[in-house]
C-alpha positions as CSV (number, residue, x, y, z in Angstrom):
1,X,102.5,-16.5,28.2
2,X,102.9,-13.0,28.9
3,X,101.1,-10.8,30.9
4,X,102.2,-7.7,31.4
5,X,101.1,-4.5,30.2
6,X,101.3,-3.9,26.6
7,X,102.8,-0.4,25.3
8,X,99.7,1.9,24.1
9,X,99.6,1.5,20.3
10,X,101.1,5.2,18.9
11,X,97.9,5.8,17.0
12,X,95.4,6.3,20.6
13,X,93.9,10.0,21.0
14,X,93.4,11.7,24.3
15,X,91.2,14.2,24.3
16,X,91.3,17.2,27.3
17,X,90.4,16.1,30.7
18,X,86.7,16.5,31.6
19,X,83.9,18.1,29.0
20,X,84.0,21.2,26.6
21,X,80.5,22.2,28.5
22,X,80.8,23.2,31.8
23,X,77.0,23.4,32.9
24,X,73.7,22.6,31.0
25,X,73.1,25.8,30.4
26,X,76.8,26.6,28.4
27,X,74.8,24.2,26.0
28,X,72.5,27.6,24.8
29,X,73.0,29.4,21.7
30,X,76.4,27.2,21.0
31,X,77.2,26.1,17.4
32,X,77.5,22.5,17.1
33,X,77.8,19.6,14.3
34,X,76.5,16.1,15.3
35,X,78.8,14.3,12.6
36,X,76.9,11.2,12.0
37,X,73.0,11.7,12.3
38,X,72.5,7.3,11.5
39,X,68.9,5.4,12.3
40,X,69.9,3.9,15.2
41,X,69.4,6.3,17.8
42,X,72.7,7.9,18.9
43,X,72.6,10.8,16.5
44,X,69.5,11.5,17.2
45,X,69.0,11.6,20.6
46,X,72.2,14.2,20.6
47,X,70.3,16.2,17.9
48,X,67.3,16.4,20.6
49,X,69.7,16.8,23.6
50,X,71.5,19.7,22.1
51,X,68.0,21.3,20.4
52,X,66.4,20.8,24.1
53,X,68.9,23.0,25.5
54,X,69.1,26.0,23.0
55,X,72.4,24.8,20.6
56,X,72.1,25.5,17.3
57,X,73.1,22.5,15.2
58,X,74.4,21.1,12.1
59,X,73.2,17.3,11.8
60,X,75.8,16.0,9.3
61,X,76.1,12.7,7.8
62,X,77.8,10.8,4.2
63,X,74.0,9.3,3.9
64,X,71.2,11.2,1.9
65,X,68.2,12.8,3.2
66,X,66.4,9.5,1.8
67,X,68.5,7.2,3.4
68,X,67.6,9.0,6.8
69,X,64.2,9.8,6.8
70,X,63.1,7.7,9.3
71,X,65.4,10.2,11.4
72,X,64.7,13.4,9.9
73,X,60.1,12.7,10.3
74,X,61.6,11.7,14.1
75,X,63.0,14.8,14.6
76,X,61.0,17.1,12.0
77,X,57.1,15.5,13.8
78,X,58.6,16.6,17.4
79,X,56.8,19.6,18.3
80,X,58.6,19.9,21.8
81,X,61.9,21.1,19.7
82,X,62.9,24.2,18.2
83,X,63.5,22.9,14.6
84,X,64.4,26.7,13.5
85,X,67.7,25.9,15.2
86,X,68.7,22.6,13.5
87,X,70.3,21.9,9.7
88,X,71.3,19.1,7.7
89,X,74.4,18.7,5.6
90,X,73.7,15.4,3.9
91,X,75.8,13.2,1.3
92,X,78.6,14.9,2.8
93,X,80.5,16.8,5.2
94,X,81.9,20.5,4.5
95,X,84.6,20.9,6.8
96,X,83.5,24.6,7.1
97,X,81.0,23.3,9.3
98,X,83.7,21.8,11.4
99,X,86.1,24.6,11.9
100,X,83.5,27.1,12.4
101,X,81.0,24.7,15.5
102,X,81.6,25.4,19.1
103,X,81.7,21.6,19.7
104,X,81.8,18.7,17.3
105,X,79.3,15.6,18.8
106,X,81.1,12.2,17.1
107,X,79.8,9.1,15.9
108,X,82.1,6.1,17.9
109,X,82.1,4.0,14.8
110,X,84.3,7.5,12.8
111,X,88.0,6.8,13.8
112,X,89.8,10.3,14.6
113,X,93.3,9.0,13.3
114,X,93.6,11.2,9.8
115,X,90.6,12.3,10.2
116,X,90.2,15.9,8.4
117,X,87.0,17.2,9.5
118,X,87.3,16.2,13.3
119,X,91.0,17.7,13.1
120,X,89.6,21.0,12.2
121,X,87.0,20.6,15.1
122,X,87.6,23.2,18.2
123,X,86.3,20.7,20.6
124,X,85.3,17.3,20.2
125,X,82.2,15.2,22.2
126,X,80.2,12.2,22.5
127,X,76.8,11.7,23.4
128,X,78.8,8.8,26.4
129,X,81.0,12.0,27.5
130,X,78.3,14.2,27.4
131,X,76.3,11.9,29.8
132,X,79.4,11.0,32.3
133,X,79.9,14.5,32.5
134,X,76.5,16.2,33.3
135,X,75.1,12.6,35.3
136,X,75.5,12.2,39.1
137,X,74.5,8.6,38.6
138,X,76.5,5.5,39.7
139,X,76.9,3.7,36.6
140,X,77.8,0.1,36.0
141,X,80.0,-0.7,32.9
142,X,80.2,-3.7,31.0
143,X,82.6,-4.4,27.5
144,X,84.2,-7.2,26.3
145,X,84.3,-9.5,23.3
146,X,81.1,-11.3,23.5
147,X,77.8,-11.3,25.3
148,X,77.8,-7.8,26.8
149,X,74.5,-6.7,25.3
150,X,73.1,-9.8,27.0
151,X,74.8,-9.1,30.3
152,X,74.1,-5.7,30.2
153,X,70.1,-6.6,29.9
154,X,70.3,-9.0,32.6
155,X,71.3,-6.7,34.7
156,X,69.4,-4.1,34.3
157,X,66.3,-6.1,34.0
158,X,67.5,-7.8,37.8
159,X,67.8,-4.0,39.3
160,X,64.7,-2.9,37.7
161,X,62.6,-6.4,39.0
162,X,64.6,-5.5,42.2
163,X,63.0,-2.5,42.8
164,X,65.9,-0.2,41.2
165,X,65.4,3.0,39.3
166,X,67.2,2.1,37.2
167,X,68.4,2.9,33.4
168,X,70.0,0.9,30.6
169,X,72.0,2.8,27.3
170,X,75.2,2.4,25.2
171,X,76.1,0.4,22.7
172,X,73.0,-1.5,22.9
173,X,71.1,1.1,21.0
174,X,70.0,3.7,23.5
175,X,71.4,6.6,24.3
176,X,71.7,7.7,27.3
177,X,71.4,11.4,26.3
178,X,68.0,9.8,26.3
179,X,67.0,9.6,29.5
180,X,70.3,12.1,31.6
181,X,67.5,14.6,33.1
182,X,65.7,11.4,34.8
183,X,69.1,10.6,36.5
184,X,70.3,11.1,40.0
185,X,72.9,10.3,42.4
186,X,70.3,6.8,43.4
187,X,69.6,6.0,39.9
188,X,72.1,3.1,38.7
189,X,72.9,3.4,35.4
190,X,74.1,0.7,33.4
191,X,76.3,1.4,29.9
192,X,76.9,-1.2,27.5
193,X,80.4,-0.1,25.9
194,X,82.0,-0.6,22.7
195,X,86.0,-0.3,22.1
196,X,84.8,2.4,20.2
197,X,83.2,4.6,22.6
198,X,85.6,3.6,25.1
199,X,88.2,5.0,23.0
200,X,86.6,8.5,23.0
201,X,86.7,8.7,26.6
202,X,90.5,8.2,26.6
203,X,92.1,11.6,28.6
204,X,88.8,12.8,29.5
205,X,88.7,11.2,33.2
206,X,84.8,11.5,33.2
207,X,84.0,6.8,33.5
208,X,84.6,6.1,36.8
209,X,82.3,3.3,37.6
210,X,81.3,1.5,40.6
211,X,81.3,-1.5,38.4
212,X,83.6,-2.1,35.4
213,X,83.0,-5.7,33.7
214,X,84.6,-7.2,30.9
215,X,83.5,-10.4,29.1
216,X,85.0,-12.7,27.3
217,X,87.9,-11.3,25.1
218,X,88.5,-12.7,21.6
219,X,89.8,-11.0,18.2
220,X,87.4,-8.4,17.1
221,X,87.1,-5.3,15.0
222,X,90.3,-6.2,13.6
223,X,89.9,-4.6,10.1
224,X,89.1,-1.7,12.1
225,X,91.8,-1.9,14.7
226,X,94.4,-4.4,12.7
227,X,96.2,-4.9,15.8
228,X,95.0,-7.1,19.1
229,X,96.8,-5.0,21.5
230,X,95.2,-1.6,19.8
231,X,91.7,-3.1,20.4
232,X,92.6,-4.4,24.2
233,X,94.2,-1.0,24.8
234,X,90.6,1.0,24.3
235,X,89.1,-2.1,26.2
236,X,91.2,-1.2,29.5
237,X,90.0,2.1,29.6
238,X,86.7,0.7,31.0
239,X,88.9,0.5,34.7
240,X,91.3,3.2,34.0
241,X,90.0,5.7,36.4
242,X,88.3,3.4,39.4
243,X,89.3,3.7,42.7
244,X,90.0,0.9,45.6
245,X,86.0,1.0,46.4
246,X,85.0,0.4,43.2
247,X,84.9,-3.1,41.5
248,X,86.1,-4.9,38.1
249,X,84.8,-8.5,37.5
250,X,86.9,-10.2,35.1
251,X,87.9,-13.6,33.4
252,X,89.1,-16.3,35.3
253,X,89.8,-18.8,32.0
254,X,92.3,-19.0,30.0
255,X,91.2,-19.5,26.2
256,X,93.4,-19.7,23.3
257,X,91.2,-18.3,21.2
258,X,91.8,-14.9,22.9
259,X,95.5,-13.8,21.8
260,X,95.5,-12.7,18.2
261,X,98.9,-13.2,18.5
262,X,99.7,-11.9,21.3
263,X,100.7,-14.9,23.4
264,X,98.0,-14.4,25.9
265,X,95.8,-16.4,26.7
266,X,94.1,-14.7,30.2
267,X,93.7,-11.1,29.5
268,X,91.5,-11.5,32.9
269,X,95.1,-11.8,34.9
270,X,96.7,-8.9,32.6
271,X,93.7,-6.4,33.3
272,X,94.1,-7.5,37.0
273,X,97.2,-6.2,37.1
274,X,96.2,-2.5,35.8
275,X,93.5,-1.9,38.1
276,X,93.1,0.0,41.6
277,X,89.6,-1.4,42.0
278,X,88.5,-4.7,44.0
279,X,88.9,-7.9,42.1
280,X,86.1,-10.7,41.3
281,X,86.7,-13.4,38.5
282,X,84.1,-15.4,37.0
283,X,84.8,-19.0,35.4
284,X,83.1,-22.4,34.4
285,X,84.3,-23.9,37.2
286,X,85.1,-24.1,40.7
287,X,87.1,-20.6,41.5
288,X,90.2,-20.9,44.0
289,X,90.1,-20.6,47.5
290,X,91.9,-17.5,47.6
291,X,90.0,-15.9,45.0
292,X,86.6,-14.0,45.0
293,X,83.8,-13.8,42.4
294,X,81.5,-16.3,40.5
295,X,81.3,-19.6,39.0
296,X,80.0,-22.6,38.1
297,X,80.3,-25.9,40.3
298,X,80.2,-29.7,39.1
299,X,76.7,-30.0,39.7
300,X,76.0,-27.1,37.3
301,X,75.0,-24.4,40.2
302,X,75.6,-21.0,40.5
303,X,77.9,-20.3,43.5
304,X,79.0,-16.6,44.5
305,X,81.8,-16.3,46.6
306,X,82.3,-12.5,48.1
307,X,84.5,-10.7,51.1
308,X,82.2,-10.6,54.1
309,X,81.8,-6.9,53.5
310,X,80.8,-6.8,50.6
311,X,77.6,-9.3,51.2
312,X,74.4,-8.6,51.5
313,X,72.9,-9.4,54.9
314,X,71.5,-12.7,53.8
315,X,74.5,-13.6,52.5
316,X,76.9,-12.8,55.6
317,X,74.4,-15.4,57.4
318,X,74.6,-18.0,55.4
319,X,78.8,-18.2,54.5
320,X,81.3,-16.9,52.3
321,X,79.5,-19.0,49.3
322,X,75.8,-18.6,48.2
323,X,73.9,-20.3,45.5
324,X,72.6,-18.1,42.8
325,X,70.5,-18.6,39.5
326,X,71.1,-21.5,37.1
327,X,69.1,-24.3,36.9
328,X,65.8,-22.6,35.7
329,X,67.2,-20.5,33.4
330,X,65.2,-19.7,30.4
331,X,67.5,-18.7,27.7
332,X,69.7,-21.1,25.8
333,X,72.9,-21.3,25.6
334,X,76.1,-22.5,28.2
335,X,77.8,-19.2,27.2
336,X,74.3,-17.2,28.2
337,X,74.4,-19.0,31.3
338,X,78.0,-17.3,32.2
339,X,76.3,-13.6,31.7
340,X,73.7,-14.6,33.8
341,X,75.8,-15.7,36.4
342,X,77.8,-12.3,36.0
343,X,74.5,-10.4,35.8
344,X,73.7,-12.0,39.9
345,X,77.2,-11.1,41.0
346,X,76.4,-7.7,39.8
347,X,73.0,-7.6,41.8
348,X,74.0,-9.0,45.0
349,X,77.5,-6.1,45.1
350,X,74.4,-4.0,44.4
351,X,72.5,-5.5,48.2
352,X,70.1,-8.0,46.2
353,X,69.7,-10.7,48.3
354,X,70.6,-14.2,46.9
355,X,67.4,-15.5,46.8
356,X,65.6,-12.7,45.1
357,X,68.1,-13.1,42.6
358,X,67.2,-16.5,41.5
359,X,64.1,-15.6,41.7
360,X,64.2,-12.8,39.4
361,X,67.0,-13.9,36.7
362,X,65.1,-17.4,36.6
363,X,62.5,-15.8,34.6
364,X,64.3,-13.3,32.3
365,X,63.8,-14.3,28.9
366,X,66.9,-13.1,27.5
367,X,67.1,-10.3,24.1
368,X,66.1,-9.6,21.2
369,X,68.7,-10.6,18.5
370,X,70.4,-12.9,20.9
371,X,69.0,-16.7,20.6
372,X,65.8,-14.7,20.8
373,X,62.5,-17.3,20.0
374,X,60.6,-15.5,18.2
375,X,58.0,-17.8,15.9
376,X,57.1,-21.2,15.8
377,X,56.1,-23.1,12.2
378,X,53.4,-26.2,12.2
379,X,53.4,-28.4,9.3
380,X,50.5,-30.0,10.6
381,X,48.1,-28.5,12.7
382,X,47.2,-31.8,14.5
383,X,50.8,-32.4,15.7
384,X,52.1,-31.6,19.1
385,X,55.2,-30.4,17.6
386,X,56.5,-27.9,15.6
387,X,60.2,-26.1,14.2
388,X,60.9,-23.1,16.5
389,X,62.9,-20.3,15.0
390,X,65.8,-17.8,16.9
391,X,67.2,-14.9,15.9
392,X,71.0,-14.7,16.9
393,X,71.4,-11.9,14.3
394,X,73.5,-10.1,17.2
395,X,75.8,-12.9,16.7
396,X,78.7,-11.0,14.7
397,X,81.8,-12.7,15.5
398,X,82.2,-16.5,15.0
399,X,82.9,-17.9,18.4
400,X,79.3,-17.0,18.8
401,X,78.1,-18.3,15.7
402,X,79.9,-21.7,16.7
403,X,78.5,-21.5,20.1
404,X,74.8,-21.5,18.7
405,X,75.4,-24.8,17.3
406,X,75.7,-26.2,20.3
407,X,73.2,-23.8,22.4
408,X,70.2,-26.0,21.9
409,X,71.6,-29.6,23.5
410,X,70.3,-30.7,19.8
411,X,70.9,-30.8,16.2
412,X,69.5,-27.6,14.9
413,X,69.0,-26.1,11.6
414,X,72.1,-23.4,11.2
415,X,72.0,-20.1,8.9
416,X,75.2,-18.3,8.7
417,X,77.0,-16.0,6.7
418,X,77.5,-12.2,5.9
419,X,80.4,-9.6,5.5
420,X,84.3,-10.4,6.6
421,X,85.3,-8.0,9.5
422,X,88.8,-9.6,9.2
423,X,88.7,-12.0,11.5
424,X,89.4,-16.0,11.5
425,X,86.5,-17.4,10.7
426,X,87.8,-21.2,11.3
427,X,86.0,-21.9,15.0
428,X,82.5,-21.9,13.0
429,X,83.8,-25.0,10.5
430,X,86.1,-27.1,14.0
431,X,82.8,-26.7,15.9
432,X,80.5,-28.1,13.6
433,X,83.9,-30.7,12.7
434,X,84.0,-31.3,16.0
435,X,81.2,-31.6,17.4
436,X,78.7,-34.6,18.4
437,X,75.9,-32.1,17.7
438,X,76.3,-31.4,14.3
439,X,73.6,-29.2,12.3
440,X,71.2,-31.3,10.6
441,X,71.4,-29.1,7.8
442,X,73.3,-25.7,7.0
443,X,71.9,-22.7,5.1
444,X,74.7,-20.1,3.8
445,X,73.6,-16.4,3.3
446,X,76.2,-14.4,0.6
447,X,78.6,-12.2,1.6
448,X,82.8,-12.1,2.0
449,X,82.8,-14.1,5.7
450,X,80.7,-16.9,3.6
451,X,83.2,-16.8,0.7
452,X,86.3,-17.5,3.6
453,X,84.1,-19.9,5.3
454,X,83.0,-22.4,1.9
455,X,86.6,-23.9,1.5
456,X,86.7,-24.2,5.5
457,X,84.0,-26.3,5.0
458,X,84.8,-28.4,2.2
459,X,88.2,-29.1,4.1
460,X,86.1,-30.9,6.7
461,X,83.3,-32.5,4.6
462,X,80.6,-30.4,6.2
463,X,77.6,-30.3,3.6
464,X,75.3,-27.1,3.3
465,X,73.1,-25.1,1.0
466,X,73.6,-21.8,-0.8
467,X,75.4,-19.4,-0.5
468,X,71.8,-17.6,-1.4
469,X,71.7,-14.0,-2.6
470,X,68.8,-12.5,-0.2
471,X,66.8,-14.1,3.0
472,X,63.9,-14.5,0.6
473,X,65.6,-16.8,-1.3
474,X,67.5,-18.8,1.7
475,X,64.0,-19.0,3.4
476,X,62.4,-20.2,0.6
477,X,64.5,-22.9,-0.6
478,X,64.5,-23.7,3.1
479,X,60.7,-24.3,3.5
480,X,61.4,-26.7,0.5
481,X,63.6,-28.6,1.7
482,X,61.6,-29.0,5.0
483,X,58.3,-29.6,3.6
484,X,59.4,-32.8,1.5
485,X,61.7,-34.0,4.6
486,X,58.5,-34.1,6.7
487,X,57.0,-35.5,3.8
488,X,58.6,-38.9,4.3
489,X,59.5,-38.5,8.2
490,X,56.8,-36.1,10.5
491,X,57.6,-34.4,13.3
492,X,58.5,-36.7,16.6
493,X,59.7,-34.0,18.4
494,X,60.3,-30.4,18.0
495,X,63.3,-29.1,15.7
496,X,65.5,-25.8,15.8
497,X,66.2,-23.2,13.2
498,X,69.1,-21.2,14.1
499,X,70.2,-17.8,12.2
500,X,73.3,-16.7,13.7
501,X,75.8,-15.0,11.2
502,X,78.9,-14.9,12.9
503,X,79.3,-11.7,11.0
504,X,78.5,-8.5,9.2
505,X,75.9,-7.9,6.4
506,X,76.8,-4.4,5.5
507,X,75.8,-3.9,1.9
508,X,73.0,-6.4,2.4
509,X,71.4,-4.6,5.4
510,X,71.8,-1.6,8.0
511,X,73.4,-3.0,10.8
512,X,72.8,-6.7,12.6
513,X,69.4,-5.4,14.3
514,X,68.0,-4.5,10.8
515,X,69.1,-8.1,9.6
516,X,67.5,-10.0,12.7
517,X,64.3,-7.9,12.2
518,X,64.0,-8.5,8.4
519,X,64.8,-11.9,9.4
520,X,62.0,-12.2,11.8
521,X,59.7,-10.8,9.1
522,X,60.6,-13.2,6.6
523,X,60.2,-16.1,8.1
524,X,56.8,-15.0,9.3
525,X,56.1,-14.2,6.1
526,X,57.4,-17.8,4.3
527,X,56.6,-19.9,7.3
528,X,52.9,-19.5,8.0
């Protein structure tokens, strides 16, 4: 194994240190392109940030005005904004618009490399480095692999039952261009990152947080990035600029699964290295003496272990070690249990004091789109049981679609499948292979990842249904299948039906939010 630092892959951008507006009011009567208008938020909320302080702006994007009218009646209904001051270029992009804007706002998921319109750009922002730079409030980062939208929640949902003023955006669907006039020097902030927007922060020296997490680190993105070490090196950016009093929480396991190639199997200990800030590790079991941060004992607890100074005042009473939240969680799932446990270490470095945070992360409910329960189906009315679906649509890499076999303690009903993303696809198949709890039955949805996963799965004799062409038709065929198994064998207990993709469904739908809420819809639709 090696560990140390990995040269910067040669195609990594750094844009100019700090932001191309100085002040709020530099923002008035500028010329600027929002290159990527989308329906999920981002666009948007620059569109309204830049319109709210007297820009005049270009909202550009490859989809049709069709395609984005739920955007367009957002923006078009607002009566608070001066619409006389924004345009559309739709279906395309002119690069006239480009060379002639004051500022170019861009869309994370657009890669500058070869780029022509954003090379013709004068100056070149996000909404992420429009908010770092303009914000005075301490902000709390989290990226990684896996399970930073739930960690991110956790946390913000602990500060705000905690008594925080507190304010959650990112990656996870809000911007926080949304809310940057509500923020102050008090107000924690906590960003969900991708390696995308970390990326366009690269030179600019504007994330500095207080707290920098990363989660578990597998192969990601890699028809995007189509190297490891590229994708890792916009991941390390997240801790680039902390200082000694700031802190990065990071993996304390090794897992194979994690190098790509690389021959590392603890990016924890190689991030370790690289930062100036205060280290805490988080692991599944017992931590070493010598170490600080979080994990889980035999006996399943929760046990944070922190530098006297850094304790709250319960905690420097009562030892170096303090219990924290685990046995009464309510979400599913050993790996959710890890965020959770992240999400108190977070809390109590923020003054919570232990025992409000078991109080409070013992009833958070977990996300929607993440092992969310969202319906429940009775084939007989009289019967104390009934099949409970979740939505894991969020679920786009499969190590998590493999871990939501297993997150239920019993055989569930699995649907999987979408759109290749280019990575190995194989832990899905060894799970289930592998596994004592194997699926009772499996329900493939169409798509490129399902095409690489079929002869996985007739390598190891795992049976399933499909691949099917739409939900309508998976959900359908499903209810069959169910209604003449409880036919000959009711209900003795409840059962489990499981969507978690392990992938992408471009083509088939927007992004992974639309396919877990057209998912939710179907089955209450099919599954009265």
């Amino acid at each position: 194994m090696s560990d140390e630092k990995e040269p910067l892959p040669p195609a990594a951008h750094f844009y100019p240190e700090g932001c191309c507006f100085k002040t709020l009011d530099d923002i008035r009567d500028k010329h600027v392109v929002v290159m990527g208008l989308g329906l999920n938020g981002g666009g948007e909320a620059a569109v309204r940030f830049l319109l709210r302080h007297g820009a005049y702006v270009i909202a550009t994007d490859m989809k049709t005005a069709e395609q984005l009218a739920p955007t367009i009646k957002s923006l078009s209904s607002d009566k608070r904004l001066d619409i006389s001051r924004l345009s559309y270029r739709l279906g395309e992009h002119q690069i006239s618009d480009f060379e002639k804007a004051d500022c170019v706002i861009k869309n994370p998921a657009v890669k500058y490399d070869g780029n022509k319109f954003l090379a013709a750009a004068k100056a070149i922002e996000t909404d992420i480095s429009l908010f770092l730079h303009f914000s005075q409030a301490p902000v709390i980062a989290v990226t990684g692999s896996k399970g930073k939208s739930s960690t991110v929640s956790a946390i913000y949902y602990g500060l705000k039952e905690a008594g925080f003023d507190a304010y959650l955006g990112g990656n996870i669907t809000v911007s926080p261009l949304t809310f940057l006039e509500k923020t102050s020097g008090t107000t924690p902030v906590v960003l969900e990152l991708s390696s995308w927007q970390l990326a366009d922060l690269r030179g600019r020296k504007l994330l500095k947080p207080h707290i920098a997490l990363i989660t578990k680190i597998i192969p990601d993105h890699q028809n995007f990035y189509h190297s490891m070490l590229a994708y890792v090196a916009d991941k390390e950016l997240i801790y680039a600029d902390q200082t000694k009093n700031d802190f990065t929480i990071l993996d304390f396991d090794d897992d194979p699964a994690a190098d790509g190639g690389t021959l590392i199997d603890n990016w924890g200990n190689v991030f370790a290295k690289q930062t100036k800030a205060q280290v805490l590790r988080y692991s599944k079991k017992k931590l070493p003496k010598d170490t600080f941060g979080v994990y889980q004992d035999t006996n399943g607890k929760g046990i944070v272990r922190l530098p006297q100074k850094y304790m709250s005042k319960y905690a420097q009473t009562h030892g170096l070690e303090t219990e924290t939240v685990l046995k009464d969680l309510i979400v599913p799932g050993k790996h959710m249990r890890l965020n959770v446990l992240n999400a108190a270490l977070v809390l109590e470095l923020m003054g919570v004091a232990p025992e409000q945070i078991i109080n409070i992360l013992g009833k958070w409910n977990g996300i929607e789109h993440r092992l969310e329960y969202f319906h429940q189906w009775k084939p007989n009315s009289s019967s104390d049981f009934s099949v409970k679906f979740y939505n894991d649509s969020a679920s786009t890499v499969p190590e998590s679609a493999a871990e939501a076999t297993q997150a239920f303690g019993i055989p569930v009903t699995f649907i999987t499948g979408g759109t290749d993303k280019g990575l190995d696809l194989s832990p899905v198949a060894n799970t289930i292979a592998s596994s004592k709890l194997k699926p009772e039955s499996i329900y493939l949805l169409e798509g490129t990842a399902t095409d690489k996963m079929i002869p996985q799965f007739n390598a190891q004799g795992i049976s399933y249904a499909g691949p099917f062409a739409s939900l309508t038709e998976l959900l359908t065929a499903l209810k069959n299948d169910m209604s003449a198994a409880l036919r000959k064998h009711p209900l003795t207990s409840d059962k489990v039906v499981v969507f978690s993709p392990g992938s992408t469904s471009f083509g088939m739908f927007t992004n992974e939010f639309d396919r877990g809420n057209q998912f939710k819809a179907k089955v209450r639709e099919i599954f009265k």
